[in-house]
VEXVEX-490045 format. One line per 3 residues: number of its first residue (from 1); their letters; for each residue x, y, z of N, C-alpha, C. Coordinates in steps of 0.02 Angstrom, whole numbers, plus 50000, padded with zeros to 5 digits. Example, Ala and Ser with C-alpha at 12.3 -4.5 7.8 and 13.67 -1.06 7.14 Angstrom:
BEGIN
1 = AS = 50660,49716,50390,50615,49775,50390,50660,49835,50390 ~ 50642,49888,50354,50684,49947,50357,50645,50002,50394
//
This chain:
BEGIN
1 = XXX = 56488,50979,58530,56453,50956,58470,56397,51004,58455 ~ 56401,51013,58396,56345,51087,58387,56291,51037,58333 ~ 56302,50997,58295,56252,50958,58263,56242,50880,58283
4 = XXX = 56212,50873,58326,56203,50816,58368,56144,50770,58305 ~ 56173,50704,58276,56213,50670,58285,56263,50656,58233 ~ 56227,50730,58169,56286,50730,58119,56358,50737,58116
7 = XXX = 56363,50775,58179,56448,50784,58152,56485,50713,58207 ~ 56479,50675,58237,56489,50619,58246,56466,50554,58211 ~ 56438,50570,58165,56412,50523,58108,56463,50510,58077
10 = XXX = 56455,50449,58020,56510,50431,58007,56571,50472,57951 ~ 56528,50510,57930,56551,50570,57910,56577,50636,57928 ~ 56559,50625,58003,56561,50710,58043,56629,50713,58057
13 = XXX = 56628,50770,58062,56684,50816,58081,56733,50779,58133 ~ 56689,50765,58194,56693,50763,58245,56707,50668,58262 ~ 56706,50610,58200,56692,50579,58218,56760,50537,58256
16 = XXX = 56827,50562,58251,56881,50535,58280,56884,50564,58336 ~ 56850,50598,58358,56843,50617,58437,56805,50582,58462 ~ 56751,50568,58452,56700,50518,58454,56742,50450,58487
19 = XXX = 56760,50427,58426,56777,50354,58441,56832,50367,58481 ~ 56884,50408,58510,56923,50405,58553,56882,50423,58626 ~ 56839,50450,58635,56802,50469,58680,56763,50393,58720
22 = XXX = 56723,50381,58649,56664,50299,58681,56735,50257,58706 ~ 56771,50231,58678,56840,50187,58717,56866,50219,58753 ~ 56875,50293,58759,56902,50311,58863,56851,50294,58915
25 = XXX = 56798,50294,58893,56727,50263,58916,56737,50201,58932 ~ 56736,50165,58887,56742,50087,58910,56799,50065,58946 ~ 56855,50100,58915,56929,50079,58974,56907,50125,59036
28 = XXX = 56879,50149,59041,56875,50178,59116,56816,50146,59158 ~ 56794,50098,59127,56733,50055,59155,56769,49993,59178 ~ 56830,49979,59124,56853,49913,59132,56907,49902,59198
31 = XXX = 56919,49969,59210,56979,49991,59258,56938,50003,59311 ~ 56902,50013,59303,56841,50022,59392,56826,49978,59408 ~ 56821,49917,59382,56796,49859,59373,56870,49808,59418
34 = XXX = 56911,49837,59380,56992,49822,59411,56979,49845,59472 ~ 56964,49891,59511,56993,49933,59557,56939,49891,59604 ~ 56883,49898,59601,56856,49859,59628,56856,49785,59670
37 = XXX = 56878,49744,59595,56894,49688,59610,56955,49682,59661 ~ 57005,49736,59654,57086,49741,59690,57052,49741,59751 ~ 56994,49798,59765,56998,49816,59868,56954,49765,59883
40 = XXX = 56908,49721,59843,56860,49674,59882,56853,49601,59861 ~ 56893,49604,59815,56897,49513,59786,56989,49504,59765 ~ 57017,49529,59811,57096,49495,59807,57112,49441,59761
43 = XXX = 57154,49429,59715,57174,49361,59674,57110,49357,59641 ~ 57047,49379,59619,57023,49361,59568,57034,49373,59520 ~ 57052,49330,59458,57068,49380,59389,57007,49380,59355
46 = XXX = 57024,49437,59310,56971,49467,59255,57018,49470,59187 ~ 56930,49442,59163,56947,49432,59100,56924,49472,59059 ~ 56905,49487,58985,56856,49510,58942,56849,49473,58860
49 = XXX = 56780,49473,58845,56785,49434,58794,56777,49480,58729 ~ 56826,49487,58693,56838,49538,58667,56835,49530,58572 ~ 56814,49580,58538,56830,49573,58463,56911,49561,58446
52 = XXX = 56918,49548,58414,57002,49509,58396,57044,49563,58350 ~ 57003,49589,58314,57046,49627,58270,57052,49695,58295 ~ 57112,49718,58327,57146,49755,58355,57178,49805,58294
55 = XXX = 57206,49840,58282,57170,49912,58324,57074,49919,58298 ~ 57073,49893,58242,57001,49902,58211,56920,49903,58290 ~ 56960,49858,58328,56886,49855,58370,56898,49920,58413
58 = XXX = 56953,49946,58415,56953,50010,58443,56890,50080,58415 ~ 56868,50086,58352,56843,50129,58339,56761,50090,58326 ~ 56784,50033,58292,56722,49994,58291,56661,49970,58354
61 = XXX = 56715,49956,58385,56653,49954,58470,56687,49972,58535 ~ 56741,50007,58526,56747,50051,58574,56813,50011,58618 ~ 56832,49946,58594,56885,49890,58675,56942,49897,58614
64 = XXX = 56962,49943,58661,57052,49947,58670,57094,49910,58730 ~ 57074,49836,58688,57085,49777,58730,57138,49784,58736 ~ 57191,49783,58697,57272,49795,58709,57291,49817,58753
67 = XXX = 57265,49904,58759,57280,49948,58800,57267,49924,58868 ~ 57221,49888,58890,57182,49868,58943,57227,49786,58972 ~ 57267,49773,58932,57315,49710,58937,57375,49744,58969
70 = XXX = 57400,49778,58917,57468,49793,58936,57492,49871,59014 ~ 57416,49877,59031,57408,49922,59089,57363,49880,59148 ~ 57375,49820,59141,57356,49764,59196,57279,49773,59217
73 = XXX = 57255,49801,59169,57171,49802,59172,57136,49762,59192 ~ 57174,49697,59138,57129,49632,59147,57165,49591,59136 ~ 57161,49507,59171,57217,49479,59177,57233,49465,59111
76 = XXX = 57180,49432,59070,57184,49414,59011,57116,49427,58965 ~ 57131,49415,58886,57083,49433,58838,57046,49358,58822 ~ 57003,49372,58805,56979,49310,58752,56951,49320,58689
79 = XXX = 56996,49357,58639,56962,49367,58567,56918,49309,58536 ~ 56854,49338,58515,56827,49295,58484,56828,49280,58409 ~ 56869,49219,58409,56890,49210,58339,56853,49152,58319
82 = XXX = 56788,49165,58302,56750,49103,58272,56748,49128,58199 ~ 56757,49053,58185,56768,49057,58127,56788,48973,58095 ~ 56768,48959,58026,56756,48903,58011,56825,48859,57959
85 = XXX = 56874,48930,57961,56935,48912,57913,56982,48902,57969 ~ 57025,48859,57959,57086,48859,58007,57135,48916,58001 ~ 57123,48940,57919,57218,48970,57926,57196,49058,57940
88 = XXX = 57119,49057,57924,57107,49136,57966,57102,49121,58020 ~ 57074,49068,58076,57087,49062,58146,57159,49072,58184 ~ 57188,49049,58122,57292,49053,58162,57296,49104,58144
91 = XXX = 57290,49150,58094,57317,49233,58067,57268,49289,58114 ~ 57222,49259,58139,57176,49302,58182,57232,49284,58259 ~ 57247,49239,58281,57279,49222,58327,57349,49259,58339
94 = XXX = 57374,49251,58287,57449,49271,58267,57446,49351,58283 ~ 57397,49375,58236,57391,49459,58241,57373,49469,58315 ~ 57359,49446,58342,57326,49457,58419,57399,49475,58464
97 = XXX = 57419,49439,58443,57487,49419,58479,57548,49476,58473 ~ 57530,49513,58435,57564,49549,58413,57538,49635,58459 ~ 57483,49588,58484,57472,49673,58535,57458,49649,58610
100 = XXX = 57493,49583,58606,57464,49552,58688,57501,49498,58697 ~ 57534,49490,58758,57585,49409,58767,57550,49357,58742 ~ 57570,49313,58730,57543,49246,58718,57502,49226,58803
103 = XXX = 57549,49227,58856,57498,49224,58921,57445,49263,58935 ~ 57416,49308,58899,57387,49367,58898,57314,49337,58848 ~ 57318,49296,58813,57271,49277,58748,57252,49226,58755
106 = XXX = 57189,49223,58786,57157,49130,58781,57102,49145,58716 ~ 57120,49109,58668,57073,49108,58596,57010,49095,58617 ~ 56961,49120,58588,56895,49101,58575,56887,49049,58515
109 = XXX = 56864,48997,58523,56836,48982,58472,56758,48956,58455 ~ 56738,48959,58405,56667,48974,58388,56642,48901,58358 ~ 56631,48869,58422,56607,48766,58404,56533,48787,58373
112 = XXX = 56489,48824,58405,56413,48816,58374,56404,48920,58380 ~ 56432,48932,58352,56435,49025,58343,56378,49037,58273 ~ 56363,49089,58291,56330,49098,58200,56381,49110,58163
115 = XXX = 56436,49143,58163,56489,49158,58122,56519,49082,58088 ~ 56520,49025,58125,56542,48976,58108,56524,48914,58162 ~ 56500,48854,58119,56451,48797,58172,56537,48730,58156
118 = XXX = 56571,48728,58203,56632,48676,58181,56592,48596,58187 ~ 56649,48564,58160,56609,48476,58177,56686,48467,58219 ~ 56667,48401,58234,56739,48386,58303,56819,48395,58254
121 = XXX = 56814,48380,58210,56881,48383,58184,56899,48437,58190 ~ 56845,48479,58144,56884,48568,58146,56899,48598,58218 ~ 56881,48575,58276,56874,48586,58330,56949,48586,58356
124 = XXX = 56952,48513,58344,57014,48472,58366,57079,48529,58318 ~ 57068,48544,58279,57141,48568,58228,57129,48618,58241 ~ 57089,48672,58271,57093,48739,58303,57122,48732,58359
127 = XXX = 57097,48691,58409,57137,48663,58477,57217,48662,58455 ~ 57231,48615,58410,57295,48600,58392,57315,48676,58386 ~ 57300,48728,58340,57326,48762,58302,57349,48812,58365
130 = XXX = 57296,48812,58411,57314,48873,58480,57368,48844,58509 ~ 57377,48778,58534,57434,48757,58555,57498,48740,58531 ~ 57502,48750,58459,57550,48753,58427,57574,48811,58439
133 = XXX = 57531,48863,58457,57550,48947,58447,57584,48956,58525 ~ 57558,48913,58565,57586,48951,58640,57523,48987,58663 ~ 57482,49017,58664,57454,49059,58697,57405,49011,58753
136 = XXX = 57387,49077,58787,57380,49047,58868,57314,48991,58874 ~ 57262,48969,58820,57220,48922,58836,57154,48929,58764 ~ 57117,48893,58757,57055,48922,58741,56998,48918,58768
139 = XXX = 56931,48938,58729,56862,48953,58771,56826,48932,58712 ~ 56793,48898,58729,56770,48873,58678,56655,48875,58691 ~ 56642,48914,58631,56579,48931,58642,56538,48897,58590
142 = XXX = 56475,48889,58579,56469,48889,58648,56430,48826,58682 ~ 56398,48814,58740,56393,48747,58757,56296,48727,58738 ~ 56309,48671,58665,56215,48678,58671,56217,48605,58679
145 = XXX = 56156,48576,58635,56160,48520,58628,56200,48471,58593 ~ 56222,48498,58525,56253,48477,58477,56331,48455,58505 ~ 56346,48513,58536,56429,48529,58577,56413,48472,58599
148 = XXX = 56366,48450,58680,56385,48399,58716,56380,48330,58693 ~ 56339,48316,58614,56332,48237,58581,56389,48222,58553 ~ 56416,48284,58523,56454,48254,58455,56528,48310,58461
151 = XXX = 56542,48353,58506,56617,48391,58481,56632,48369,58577 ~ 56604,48355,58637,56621,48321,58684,56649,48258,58692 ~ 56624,48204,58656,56643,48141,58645,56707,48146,58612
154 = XXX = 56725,48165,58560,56785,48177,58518,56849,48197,58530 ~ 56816,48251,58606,56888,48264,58641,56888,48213,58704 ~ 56872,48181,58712,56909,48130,58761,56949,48087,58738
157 = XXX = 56978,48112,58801,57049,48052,58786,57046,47996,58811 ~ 57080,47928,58762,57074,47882,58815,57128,47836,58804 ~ 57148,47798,58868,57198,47789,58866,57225,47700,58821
//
């Protein structure tokens, strides 16, 4: 790099080297992290909580989550798909899927996120919507006060 930080700017010359560079970075953090865990914590899996929109978070923040799935990096992803519409939560889901098994993808979803604050219903029909899809579980963020009065009560079952 001869003009430090223009020609990696978003304009530079240089900037698709860049972004392939910061993500060999991070996959090589995420894989040490693997290697690690393999010689001194046997059977633990690893996860990562990851941006959802694939290939885009590749240049955008660097997780070439895919890549890091389908080379046993990490056991599984958890894209964070908060968000307050159902049918972009399933098309965010769907596209996921398309670069990672369904056992590979436990959804994020965003109960009290800034991106989107759900009430128990929307909760409940995102729940539905992941298990309609198959994929391996969700995660649901995140835990305050609001979560444990009013979107806790709602999911119990009773008989």
């Amino acid at each position: 790099v001869n003009r430090w930080p223009a020609d990696v700017n978003y304009s530079g010359s240089l900037r698709p080297q860049y972004y392939a560079w910061r993500a060999s970075q991070i996959t090589e953090t995420v894989r040490l992290v693997r290697e690690k865990l393999n010689k001194h914590s046997t059977g633990t899996l690893l996860s990562t909580a990851v941006y959802g929109k694939h290939p885009g978070c590749v240049n955008s923040i660097g997780q070439d989550w895919a890549q890091w799935v389908s080379s046993n990096d990490v056991d599984y992803v958890v894209p964070m798909n908060y968000t307050d519409n159902l049918a972009a939560f399933r098309k965010m889901t769907e596209d996921q899927m398309k670069h990672a098994a369904r056992s590979k993808i436990v959804a994020g979803i965003g109960v009290t996120s800034f991106e989107a604050t759900l009430n128990a219903v929307e909760v409940l029909q995102q729940l539905g919507a992941a298990s309609r899809l198959g994929i391996r579980g969700v995660a649901l963020y995140h835990l305050d006060h609001r979560f444990q009065q009013e979107i806790l009560p709602a999911m119990t079952i009773t008989e």
